[in-house]
Wavefront OBJ file of the C-alpha trace (Angstrom):
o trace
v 115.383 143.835 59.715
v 117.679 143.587 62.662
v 118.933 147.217 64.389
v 121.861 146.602 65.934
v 123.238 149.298 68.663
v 127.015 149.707 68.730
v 128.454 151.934 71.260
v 132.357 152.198 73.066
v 132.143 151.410 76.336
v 133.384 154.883 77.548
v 130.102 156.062 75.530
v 128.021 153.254 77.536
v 129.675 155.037 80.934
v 129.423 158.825 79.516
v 127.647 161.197 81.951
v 124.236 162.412 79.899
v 120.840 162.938 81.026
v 117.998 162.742 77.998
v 114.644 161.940 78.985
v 112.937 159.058 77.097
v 112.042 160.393 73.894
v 115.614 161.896 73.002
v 116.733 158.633 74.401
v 114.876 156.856 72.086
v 115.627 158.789 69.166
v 119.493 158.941 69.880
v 119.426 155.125 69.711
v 117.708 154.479 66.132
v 120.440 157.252 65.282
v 123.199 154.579 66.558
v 121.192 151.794 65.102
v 121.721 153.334 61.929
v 125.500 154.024 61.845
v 127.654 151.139 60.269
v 130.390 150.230 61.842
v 132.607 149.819 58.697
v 131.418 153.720 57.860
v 134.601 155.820 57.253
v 132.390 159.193 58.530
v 128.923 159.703 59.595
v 126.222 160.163 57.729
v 123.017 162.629 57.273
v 120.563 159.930 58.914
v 117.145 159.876 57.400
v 115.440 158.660 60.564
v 111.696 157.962 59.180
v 109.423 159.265 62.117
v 106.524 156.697 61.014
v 109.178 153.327 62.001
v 110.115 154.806 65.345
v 106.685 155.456 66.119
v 105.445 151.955 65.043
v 108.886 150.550 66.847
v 108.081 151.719 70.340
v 104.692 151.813 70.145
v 104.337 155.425 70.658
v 100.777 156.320 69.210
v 99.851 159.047 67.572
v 101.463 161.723 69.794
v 104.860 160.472 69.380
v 105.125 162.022 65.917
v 105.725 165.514 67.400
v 107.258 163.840 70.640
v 110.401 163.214 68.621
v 110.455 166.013 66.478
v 110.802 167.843 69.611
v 113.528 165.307 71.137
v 115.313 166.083 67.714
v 115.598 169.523 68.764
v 116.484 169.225 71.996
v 119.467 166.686 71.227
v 120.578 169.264 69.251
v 121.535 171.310 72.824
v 122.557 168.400 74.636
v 126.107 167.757 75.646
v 127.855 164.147 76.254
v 130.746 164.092 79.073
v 133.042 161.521 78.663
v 136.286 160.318 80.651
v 139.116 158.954 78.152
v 142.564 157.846 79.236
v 145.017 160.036 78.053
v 148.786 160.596 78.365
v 148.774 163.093 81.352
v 145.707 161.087 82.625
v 141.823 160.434 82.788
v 140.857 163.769 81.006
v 137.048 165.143 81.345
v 136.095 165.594 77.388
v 132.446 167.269 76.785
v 130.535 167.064 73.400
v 127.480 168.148 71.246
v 125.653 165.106 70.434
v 124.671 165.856 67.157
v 124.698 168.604 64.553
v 122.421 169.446 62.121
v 118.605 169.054 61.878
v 116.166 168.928 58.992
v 112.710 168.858 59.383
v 109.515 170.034 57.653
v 107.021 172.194 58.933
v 103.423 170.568 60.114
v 101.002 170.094 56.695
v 104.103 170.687 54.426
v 106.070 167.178 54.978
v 106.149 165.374 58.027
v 107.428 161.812 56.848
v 110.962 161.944 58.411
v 113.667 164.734 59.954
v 117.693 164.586 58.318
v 120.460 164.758 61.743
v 123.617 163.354 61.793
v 125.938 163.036 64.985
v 128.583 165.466 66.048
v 132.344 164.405 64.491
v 133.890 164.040 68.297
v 131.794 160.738 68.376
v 133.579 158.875 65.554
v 135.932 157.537 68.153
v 132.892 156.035 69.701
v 130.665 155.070 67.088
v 133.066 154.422 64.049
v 135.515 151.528 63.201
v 135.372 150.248 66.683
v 137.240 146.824 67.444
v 137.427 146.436 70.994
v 135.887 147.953 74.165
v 132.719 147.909 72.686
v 129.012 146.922 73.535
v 127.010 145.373 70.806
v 123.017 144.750 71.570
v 119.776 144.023 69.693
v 117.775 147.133 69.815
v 114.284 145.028 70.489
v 116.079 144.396 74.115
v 115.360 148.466 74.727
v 112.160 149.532 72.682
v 109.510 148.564 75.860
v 111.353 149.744 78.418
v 109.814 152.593 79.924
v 112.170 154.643 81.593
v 115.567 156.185 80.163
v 117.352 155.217 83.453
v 115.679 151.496 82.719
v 117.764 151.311 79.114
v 120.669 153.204 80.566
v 120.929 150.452 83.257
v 120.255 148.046 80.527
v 123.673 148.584 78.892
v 125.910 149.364 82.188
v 124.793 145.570 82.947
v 124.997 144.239 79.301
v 128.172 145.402 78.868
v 129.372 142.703 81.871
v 126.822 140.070 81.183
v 129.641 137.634 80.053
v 131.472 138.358 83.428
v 128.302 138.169 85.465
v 129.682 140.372 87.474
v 129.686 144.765 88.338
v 130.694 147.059 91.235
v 129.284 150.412 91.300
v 129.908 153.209 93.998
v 126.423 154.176 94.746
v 127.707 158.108 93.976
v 129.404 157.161 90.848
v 126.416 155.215 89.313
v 124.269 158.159 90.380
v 126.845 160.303 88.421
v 126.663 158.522 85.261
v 122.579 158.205 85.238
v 122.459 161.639 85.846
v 120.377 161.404 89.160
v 122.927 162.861 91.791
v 120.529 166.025 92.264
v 117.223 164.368 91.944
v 117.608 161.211 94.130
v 119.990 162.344 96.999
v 118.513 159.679 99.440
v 119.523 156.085 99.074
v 116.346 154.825 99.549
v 114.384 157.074 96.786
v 117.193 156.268 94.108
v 116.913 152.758 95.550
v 113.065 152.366 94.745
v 112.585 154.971 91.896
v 115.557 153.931 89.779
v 117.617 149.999 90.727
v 113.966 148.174 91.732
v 112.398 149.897 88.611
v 114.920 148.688 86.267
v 114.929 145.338 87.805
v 111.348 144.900 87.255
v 111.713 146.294 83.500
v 114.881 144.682 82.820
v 113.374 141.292 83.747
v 110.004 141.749 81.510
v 111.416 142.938 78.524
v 114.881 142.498 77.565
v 117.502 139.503 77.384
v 119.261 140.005 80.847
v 117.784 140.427 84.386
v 119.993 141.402 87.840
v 120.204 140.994 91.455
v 121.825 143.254 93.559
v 123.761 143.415 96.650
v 124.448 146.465 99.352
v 127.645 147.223 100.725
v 127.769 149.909 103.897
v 130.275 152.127 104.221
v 129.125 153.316 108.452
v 124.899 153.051 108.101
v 124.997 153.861 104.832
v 125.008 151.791 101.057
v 127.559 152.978 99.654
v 128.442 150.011 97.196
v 125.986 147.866 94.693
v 127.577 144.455 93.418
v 125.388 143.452 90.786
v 124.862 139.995 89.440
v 123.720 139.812 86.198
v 122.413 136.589 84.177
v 120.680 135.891 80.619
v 116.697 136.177 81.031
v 115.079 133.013 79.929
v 111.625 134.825 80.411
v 112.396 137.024 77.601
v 115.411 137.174 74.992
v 115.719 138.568 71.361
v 116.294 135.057 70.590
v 113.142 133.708 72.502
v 110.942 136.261 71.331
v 108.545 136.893 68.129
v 109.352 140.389 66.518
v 106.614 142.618 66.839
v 104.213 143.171 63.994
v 104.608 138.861 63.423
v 101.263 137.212 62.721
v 100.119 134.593 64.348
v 99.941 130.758 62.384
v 96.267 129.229 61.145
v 96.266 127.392 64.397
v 96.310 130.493 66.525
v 100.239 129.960 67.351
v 103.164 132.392 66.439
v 105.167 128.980 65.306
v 108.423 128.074 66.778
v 108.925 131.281 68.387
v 112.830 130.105 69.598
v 113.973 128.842 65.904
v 112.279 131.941 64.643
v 114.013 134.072 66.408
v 117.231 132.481 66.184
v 116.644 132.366 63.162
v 116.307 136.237 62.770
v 120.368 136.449 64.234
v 121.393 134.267 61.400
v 119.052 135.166 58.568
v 121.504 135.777 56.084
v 123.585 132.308 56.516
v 121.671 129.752 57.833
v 118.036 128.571 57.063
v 115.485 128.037 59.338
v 115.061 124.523 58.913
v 119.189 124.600 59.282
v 118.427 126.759 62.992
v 115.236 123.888 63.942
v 118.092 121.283 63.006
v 120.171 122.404 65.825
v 118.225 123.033 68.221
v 117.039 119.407 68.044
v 120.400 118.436 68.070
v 121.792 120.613 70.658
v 120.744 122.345 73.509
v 119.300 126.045 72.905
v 121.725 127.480 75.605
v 124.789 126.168 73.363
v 123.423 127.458 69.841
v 122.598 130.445 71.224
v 126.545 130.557 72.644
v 127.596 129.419 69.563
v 125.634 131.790 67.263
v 126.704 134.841 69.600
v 130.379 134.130 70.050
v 130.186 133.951 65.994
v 128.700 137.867 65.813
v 131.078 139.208 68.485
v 133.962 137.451 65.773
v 132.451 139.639 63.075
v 131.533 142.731 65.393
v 135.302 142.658 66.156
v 136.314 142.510 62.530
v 137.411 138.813 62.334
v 137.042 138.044 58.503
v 134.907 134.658 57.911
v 134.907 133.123 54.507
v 132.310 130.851 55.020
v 129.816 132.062 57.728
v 127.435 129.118 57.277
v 129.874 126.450 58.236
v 131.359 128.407 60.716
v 128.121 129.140 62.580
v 127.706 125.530 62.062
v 131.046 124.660 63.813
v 130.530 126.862 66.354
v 127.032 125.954 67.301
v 127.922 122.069 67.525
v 130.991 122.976 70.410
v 129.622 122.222 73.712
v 132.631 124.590 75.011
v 133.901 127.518 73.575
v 137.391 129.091 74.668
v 138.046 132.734 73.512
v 140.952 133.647 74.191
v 139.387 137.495 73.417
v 136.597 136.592 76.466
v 139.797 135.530 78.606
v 141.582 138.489 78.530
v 139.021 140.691 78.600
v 138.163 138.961 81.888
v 141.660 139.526 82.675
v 142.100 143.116 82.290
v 138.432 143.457 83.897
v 139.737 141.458 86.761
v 143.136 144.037 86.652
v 140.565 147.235 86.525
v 138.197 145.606 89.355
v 141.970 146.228 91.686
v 142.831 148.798 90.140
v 139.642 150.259 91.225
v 139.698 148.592 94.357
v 143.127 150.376 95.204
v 141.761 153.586 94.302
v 139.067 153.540 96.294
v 141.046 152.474 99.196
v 143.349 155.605 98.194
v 140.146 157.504 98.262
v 139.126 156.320 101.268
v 142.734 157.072 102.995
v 142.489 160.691 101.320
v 139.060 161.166 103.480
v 140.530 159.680 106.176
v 143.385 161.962 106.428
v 141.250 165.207 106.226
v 138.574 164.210 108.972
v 141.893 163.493 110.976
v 143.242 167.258 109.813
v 140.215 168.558 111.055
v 139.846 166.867 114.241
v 143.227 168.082 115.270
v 142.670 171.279 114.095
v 139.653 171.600 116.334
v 141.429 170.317 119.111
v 143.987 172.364 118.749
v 141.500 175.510 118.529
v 139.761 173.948 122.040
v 142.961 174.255 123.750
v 144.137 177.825 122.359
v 140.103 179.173 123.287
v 140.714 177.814 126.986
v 143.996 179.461 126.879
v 143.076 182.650 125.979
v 139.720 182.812 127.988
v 142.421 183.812 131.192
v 142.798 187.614 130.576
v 146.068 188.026 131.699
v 147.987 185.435 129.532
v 145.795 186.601 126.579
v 146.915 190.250 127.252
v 150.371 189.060 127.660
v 149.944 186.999 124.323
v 148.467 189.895 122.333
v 150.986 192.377 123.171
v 154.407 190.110 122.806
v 152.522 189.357 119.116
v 152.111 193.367 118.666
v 155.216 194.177 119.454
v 157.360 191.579 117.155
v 157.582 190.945 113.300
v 153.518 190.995 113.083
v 152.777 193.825 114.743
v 152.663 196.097 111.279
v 149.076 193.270 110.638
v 146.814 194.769 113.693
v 144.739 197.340 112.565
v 144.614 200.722 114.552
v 141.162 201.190 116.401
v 140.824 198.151 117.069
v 141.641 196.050 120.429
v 143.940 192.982 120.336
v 140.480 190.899 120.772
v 139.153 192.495 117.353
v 142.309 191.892 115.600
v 142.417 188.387 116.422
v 138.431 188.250 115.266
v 139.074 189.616 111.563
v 142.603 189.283 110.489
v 143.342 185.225 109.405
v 146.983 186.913 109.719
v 146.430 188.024 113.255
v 144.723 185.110 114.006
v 147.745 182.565 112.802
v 150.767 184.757 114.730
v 149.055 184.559 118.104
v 147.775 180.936 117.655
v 151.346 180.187 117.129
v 152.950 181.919 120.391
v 150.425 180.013 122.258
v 151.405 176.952 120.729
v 155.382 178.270 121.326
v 154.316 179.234 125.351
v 152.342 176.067 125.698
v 153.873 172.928 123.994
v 153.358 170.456 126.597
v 149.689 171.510 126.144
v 150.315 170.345 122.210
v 152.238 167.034 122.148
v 151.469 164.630 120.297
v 147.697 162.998 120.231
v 146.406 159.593 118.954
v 144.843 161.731 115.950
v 148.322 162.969 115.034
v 150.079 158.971 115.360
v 147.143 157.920 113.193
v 147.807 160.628 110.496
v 151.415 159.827 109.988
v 150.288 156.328 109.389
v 147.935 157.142 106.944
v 150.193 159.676 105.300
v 152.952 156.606 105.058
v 150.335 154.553 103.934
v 149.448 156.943 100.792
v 153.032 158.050 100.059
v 153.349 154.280 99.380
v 150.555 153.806 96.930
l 1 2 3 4 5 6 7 8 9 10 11 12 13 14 15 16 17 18 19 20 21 22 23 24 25 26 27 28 29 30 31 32 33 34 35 36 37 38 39 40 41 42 43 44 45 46 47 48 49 50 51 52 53 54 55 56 57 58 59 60 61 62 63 64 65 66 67 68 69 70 71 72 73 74 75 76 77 78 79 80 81 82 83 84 85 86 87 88 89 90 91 92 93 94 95 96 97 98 99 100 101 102 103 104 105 106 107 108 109 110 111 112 113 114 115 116 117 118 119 120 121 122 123 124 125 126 127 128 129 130 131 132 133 134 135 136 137 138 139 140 141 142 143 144 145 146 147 148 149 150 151 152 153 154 155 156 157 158 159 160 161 162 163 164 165 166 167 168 169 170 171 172 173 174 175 176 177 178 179 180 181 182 183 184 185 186 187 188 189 190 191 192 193 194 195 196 197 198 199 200 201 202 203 204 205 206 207 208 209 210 211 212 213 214 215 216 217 218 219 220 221 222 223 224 225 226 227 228 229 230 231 232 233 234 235 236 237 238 239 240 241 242 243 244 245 246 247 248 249 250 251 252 253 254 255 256 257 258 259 260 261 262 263 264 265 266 267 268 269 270 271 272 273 274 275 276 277 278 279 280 281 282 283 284 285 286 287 288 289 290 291 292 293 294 295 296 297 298 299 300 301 302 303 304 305 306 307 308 309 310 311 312 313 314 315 316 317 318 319 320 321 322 323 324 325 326 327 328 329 330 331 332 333 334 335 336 337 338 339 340 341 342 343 344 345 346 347 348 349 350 351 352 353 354 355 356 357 358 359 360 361 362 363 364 365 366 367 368 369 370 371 372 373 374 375 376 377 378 379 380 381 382 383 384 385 386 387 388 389 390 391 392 393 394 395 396 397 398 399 400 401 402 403 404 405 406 407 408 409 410 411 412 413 414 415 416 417 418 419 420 421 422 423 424 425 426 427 428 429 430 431 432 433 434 435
């Protein structure tokens, strides 16, 4: 039976980190959830068909007992639009845990998720990523699957920007990989390679620099035509009497469409058309349905849909456009961020050439005595600590400090006018008053 994962997309981007096994075991939790559910469930997740599903042996028995258990301390972050906002919301990923002692019943363990995730797994009809769950059960690595629906989620644009720091952020890596190059060869090579051997979509990459270093990835991502659930026998099928697996293609087409359309109907078109355009056609049907579109007659529809050599949704169109309108909305914000940096480094280096010219000010002892007692004497005198010199004063009190940098700055103003750091900051400052 097809296991179909259904996330939102601000659950796709949620900052987590599991390691495989809880990985694994969240997602045949999601598998399990239907969308038209009005609350979750008690799952009864059977330990013996997530073993056999990713191939885990023997040892994974216990493996995802103890990822049960650990999921049950985990906590999701999440950033929703809201009124006042983008507001940081954390959650428990699931409440709830039954499971048997070894030698008294080990057949399955009872969990259920945590209510703040109905938004996110419930009902949904837009914003959402929809996959087959055979795209994720080989790959290896948690980063591998998480990277696996990042890019899914923009396969039909072909198209995603990631700050290097944000997709750290969201992976969960920031700590572990704080050098490009590690994060570049442990984690975005890795997944390529995985990506491209086992699931429906494979990506290319490009660097952006920001100085010497990447501090942008554009990633292009295309349909796999190595590998797709489509293209590929399910596991466990046995081989025909001539040594073949069949028509692996129509059969697994055929496995998208069980419950409407035959097999011979799914050889039928692909003799007629070409696979790329029943696959569109089947796939633009199940997003129709995953959205809630109600279809009286599936059959003929798929039918329909499958014999269009082009298909115009107007869904696809807008969703382009308001992915186009977040690309510059992102776009201006990280120019904004950019502008923000930009006015501190200027900030500081005025600041520290300000504090160049007050130290070769002071370092003549007679204006610096002069200084010190005209400052001791006036409004901020009552600030100097007795028993210690002017010198010490100006050492430990930030008060102290900020009344005699001042009457040097009063004494000496020709010394202060204006420098090409300070023009530069009022154009920057124009610049963000205006965004």
């Amino acid at each position: 039976m097809k296991q179909m994962v259904r996330k939102s997309n601000d659950l796709v981007e949620a900052r987590f980190k599991f390691d495989l096994y809880e990985m694994r075991l969240f997602l045949k939790m999601v598998s399990m959830v239907k969308n038209e559910d009005a609350d979750f469930q008690v799952y009864r997740v059977y330990l013996r068909d997530v073993v056999q599903e990713f191939e885990l042996g023997n040892s994974g028995y216990e493996r995802i007992r103890e990822a049960a258990r650990r999921l049950m301390s985990k906590i999701i972050t999440l950033y929703l639009e809201h009124d006042l906002g983008i507001m940081r919301f954390e959650t428990p990923v699931v409440i709830g845990l039954g499971s048997f002692d070894k030698g008294i019943g080990e057949r399955f363990i009872e969990i259920s998720f945590h209510p703040n995730l109905k938004p996110h797994l419930l009902n949904l009809k837009s914003r959402f990523l929809l996959y087959d769950m055979r795209n994720i059960l080989r790959l290896p690595s948690t980063y591998s699957i998480r990277m696996y629906e990042l890019l899914k989620q923009y396969e039909r644009i072909g198209k995603r920007r990631f700050r290097v720091d944000d997709l750290k952020e969201i992976l969960g890596v920031s700590e572990g990989y704080p050098l490009y190059g590690n994060f570049k060869q442990r984690i975005l090579d890795k997944a390529q390679k995985d990506l491209e051997k086992h699931t429906d979509i494979s990506f290319t990459y490009e660097e952006r620099k920001s100085g010497k270093s990447v501090s942008e990835l554009i990633f292009t991502i295309r349909g796999n035509g190595k590998f797709s659930t489509a293209a590929s026998s399910p596991a466990g099928e046995q081989p025909t009497q001539d040594g073949k697996a069949g028509d692996p293609v129509a059969k697994g087409i055929h496995e998208m469409v069980a419950d409407w359309a035959s097999l011979a109907t799914v050889k039928e078109w692909l003799t007629q058309y070409p696979e790329e355009q029943v696959l569109r056609g089947i796939n633009y049907t199940l997003n129709q349905v995953a959205a809630g579109v109600k279809i009286e007659n599936m059959g003929g529809y798929l039918s329909r849909m499958v014999g269009l050599s082009v298909i115009i949704d107007q869904k696809e169109t807008n969703k382009k456009e308001a992915a186009k309108l977040k690309a510059q909305q992102q776009k201006n914000e990280d120019r904004k961020g950019d502008l923000e940096k930009r006015k501190t480094d200027l900030m500081r280096a005025i600041s520290e050439a300000e504090n160049q010219i007050i130290t070769d000010i002071l370092s003549n002892a007679e204006v610096a005595e002069a200084i010190f007692e005209s400052v001791r004497s006036g409004r901020w005198g009552s600030f100097f600590e007795a028993g210690k010199t002017a010198a010490e004063n100006y050492r430990t009190s930030m008060t102290v400090r900020a009344a005699i940098n001042n009457e040097v700055k009063s004494r000496y103003a020709k010394r202060f006018q204006k420098m090409k750091e300070h023009e530069e900051l009022e154009r920057v400052t124009r610049t963000l008053a205006s965004m």
